[in-house]
MIKE-699617 format. One record per residue: x, y, z of N, C-alpha, C, O in turn; residue in one letter; residue number from 0. Coordinates in nm, 3 decimals, padded with zeros to 5 digits. Example, Ala and Ser with C-alpha at 12.3 -4.5 7.8 and 13.67 -1.06 7.14 Angstrom:
BEGIN
+---------+---------+---------+---------+---------+---------+---------+---------+---------+---------+---------+---------+------+------+
|   neast |  nnorth |     nup |  caeast | canorth |    caup |   ceast |  cnorth |     cup |   oeast |  onorth |     oup | resn | resi |
+---------+---------+---------+---------+---------+---------+---------+---------+---------+---------+---------+---------+------+------+
|  01.319 | -00.569 |  00.780 |  01.230 | -00.450 |  00.780 |  01.320 | -00.330 |  00.780 |  01.424 | -00.332 |  00.846 |    A |    0 |
|  01.285 | -00.225 |  00.708 |  01.367 | -00.106 |  00.714 |  01.290 |  00.003 |  00.787 |  01.341 |  00.114 |  00.804 |    S |    1 |
+---------+---------+---------+---------+---------+---------+---------+---------+---------+---------+---------+---------+------+------+
END
This chain:
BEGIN
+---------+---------+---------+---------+---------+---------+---------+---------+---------+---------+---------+---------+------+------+
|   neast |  nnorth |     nup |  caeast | canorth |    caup |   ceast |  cnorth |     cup |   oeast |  onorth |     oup | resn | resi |
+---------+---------+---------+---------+---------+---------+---------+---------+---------+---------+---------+---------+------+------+
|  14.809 |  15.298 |  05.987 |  14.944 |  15.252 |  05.961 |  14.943 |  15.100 |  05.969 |  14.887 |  15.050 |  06.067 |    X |    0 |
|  15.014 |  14.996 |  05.852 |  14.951 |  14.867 |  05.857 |  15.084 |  14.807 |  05.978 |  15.150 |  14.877 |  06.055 |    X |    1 |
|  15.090 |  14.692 |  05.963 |  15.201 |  14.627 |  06.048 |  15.336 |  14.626 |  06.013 |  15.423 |  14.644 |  06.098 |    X |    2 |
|  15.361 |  14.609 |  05.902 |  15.489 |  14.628 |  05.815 |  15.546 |  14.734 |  05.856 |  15.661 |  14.722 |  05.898 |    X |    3 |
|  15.481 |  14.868 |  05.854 |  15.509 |  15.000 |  05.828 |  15.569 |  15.043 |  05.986 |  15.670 |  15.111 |  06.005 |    X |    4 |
|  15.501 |  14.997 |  06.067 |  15.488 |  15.030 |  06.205 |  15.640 |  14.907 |  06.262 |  15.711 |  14.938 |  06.357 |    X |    5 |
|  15.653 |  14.834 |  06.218 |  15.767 |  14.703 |  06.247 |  15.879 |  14.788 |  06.178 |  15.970 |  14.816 |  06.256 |    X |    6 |
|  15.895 |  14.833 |  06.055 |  16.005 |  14.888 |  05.987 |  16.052 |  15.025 |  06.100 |  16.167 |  15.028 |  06.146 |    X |    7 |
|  15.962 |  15.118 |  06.130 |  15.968 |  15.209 |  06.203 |  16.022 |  15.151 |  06.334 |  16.135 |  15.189 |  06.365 |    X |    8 |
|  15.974 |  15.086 |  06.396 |  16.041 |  15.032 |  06.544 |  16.178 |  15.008 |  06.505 |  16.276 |  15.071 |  06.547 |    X |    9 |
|  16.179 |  14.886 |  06.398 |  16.348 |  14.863 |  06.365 |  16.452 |  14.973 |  06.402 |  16.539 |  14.984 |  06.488 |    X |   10 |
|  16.394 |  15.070 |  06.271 |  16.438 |  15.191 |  06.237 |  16.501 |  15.307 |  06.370 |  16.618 |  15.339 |  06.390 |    X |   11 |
|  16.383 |  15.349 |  06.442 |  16.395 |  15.389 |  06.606 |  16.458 |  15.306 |  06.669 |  16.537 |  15.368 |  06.741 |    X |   12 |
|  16.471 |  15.162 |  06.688 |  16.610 |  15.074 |  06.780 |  16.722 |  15.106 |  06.770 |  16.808 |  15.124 |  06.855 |    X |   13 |
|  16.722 |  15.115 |  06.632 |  16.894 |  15.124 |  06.567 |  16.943 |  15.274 |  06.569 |  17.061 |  15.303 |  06.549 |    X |   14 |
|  16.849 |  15.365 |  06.593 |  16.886 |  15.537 |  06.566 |  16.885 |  15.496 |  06.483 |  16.932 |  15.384 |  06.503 |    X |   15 |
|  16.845 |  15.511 |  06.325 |  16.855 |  15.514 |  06.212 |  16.749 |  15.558 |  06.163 |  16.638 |  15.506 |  06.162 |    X |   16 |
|  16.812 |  15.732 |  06.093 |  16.703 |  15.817 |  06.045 |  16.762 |  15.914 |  05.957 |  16.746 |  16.036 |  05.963 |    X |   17 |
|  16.872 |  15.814 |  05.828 |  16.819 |  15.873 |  05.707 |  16.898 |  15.738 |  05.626 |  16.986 |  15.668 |  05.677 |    X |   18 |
|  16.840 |  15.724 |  05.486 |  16.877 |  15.665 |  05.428 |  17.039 |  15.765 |  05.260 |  16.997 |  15.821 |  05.159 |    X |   19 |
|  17.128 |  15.757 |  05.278 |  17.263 |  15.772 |  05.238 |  17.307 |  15.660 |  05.089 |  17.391 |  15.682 |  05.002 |    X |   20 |
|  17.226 |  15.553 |  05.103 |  17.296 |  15.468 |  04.992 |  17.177 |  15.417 |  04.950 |  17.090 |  15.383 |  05.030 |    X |   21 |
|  17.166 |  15.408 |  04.836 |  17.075 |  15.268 |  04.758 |  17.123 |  15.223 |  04.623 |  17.192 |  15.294 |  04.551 |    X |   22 |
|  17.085 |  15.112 |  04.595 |  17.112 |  15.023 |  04.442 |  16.948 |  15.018 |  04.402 |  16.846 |  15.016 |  04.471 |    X |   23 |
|  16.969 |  15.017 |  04.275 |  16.841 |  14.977 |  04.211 |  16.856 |  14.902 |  04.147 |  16.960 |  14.913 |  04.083 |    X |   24 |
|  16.771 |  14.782 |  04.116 |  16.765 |  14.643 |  04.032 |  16.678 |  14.583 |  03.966 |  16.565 |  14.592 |  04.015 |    X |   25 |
|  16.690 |  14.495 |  03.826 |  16.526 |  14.481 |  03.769 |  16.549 |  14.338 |  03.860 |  16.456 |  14.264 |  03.828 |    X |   26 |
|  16.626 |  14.278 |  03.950 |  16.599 |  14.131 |  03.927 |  16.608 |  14.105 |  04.096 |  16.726 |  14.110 |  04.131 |    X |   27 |
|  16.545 |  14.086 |  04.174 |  16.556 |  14.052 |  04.305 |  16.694 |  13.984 |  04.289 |  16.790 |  14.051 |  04.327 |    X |   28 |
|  16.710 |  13.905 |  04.256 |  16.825 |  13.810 |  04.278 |  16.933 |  13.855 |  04.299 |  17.004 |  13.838 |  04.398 |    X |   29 |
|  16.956 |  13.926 |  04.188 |  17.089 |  13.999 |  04.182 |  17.070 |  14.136 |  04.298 |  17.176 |  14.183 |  04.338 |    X |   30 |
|  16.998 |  14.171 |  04.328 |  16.982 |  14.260 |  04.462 |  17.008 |  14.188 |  04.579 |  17.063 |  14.259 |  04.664 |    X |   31 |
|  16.984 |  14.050 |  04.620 |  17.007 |  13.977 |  04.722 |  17.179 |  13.961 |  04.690 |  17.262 |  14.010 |  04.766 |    X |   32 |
|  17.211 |  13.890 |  04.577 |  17.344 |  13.878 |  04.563 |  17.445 |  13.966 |  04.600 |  17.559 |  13.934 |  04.635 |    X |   33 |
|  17.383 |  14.118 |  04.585 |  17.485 |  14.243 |  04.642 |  17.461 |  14.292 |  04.777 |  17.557 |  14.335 |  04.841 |    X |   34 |
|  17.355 |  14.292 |  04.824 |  17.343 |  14.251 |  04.944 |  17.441 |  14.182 |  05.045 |  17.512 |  14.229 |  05.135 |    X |   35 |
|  17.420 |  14.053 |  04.998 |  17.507 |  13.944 |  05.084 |  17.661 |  13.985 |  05.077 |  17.745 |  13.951 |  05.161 |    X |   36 |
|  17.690 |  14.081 |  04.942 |  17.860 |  14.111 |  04.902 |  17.879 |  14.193 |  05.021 |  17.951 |  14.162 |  05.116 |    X |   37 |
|  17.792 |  14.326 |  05.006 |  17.815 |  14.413 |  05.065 |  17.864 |  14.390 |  05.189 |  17.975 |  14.419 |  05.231 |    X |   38 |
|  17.692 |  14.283 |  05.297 |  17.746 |  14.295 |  05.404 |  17.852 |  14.228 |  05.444 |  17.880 |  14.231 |  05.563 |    X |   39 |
|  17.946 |  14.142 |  05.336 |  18.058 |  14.104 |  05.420 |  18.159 |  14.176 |  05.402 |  18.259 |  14.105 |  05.407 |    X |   40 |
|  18.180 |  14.274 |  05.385 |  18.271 |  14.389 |  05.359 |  18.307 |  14.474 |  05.509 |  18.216 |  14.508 |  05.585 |    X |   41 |
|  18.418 |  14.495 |  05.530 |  18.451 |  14.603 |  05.626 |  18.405 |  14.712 |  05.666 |  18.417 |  14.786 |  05.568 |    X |   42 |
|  18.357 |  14.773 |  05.753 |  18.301 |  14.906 |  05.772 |  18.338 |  15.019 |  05.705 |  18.257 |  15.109 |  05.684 |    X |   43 |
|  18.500 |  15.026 |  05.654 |  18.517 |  15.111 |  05.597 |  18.501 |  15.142 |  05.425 |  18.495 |  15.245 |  05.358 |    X |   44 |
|  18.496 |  14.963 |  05.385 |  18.501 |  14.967 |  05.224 |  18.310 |  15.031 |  05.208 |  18.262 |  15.096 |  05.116 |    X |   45 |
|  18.233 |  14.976 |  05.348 |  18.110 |  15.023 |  05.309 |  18.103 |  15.170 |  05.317 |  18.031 |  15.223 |  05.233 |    X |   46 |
|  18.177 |  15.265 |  05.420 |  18.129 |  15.378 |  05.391 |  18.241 |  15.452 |  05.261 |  18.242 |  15.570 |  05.226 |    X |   47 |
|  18.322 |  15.347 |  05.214 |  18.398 |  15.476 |  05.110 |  18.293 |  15.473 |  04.961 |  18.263 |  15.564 |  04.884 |    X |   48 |
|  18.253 |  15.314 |  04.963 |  18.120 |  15.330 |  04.867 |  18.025 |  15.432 |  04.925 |  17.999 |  15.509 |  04.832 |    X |   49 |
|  17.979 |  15.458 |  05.000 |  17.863 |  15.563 |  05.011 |  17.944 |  15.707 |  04.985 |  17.884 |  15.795 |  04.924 |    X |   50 |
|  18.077 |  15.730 |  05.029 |  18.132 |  15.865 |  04.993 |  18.154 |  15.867 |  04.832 |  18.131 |  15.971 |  04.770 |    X |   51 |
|  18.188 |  15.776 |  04.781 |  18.207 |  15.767 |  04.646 |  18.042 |  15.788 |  04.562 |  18.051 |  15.798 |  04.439 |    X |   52 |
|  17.947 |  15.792 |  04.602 |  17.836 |  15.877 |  04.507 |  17.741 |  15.945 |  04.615 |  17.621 |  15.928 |  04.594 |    X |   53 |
|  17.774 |  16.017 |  04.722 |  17.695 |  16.054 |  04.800 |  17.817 |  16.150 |  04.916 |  17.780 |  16.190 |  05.027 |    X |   54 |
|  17.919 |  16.166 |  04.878 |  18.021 |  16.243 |  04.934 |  17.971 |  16.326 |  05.080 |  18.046 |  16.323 |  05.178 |    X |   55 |
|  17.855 |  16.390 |  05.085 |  17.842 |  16.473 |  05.236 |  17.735 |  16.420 |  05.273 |  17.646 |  16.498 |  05.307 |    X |   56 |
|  17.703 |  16.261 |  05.280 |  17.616 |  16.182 |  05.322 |  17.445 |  16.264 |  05.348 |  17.368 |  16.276 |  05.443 |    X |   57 |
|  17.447 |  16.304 |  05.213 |  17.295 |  16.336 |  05.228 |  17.148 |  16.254 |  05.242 |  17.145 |  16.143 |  05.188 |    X |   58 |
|  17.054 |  16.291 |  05.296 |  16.917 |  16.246 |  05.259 |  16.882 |  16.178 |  05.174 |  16.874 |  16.235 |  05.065 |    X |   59 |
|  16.844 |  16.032 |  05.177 |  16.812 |  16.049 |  04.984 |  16.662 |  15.965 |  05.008 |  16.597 |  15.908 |  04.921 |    X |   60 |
|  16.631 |  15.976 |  05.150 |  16.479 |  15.911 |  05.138 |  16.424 |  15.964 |  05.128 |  16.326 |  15.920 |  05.188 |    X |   61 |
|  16.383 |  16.119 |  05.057 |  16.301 |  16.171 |  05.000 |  16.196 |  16.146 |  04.876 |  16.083 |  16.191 |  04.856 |    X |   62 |
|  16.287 |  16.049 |  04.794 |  16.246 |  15.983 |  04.629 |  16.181 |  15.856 |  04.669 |  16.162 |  15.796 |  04.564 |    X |   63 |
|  16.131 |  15.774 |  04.783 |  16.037 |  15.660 |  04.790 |  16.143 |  15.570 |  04.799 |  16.101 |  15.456 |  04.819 |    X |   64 |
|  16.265 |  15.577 |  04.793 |  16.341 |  15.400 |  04.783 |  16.334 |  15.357 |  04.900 |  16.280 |  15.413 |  04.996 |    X |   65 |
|  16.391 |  15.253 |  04.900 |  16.493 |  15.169 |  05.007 |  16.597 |  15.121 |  04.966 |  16.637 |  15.075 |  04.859 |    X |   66 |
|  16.653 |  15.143 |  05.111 |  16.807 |  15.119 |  05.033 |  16.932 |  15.074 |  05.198 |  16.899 |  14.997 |  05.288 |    X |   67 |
|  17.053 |  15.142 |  05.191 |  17.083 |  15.141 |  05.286 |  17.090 |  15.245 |  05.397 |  17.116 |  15.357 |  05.354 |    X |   68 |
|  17.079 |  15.240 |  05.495 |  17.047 |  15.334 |  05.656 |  17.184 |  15.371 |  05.733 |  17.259 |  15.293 |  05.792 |    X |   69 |
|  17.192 |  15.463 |  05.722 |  17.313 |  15.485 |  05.849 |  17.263 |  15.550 |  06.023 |  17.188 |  15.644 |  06.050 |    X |   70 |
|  17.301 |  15.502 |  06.072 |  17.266 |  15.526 |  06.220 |  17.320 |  15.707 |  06.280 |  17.420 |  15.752 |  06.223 |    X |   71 |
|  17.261 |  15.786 |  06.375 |  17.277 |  15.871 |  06.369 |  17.452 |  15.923 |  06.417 |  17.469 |  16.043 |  06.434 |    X |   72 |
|  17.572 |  15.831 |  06.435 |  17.612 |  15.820 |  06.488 |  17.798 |  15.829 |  06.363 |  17.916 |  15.856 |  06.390 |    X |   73 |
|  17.738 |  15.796 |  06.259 |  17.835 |  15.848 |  06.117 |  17.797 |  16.007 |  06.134 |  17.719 |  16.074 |  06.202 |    X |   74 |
|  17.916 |  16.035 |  06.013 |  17.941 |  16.212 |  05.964 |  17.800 |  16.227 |  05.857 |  17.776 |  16.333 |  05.800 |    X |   75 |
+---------+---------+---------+---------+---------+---------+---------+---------+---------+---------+---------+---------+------+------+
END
């Protein structure tokens, strides 16, 4: 397991956070940083009505290889 992998995992285990619920996909870093930065200044709630709005019973979706966004074990 290299260092990256093993650092993401610790993160991951600090925060309880063990499934991923939201992701964007992008051809352009930039514009992925740009929604990023939107997102996180948004209210807790505008972020989870976006995740209910294409992911409604907050399923799994790190099954397909992405990354994306994490919810802590501690949401519905």
């Amino acid at each position: 397991m290299g260092t990256q992998t093993r650092r993401r995992i610790g993160i991951l285990q600090a925060l309880q956070i063990d499934r991923l619920v939201y992701y964007e996909s992008f051809d352009d870093v930039r514009n992925a940083i740009d929604r990023e930065k939107r997102i996180k200044g948004w209210l807790r709630i505008k972020k989870m009505q976006l995740i209910v709005s294409v992911n409604p019973t907050w399923n799994d979706l790190s099954g397909d290889g992405t990354s994306g966004i994490f919810t802590s074990r501690t949401n519905p």
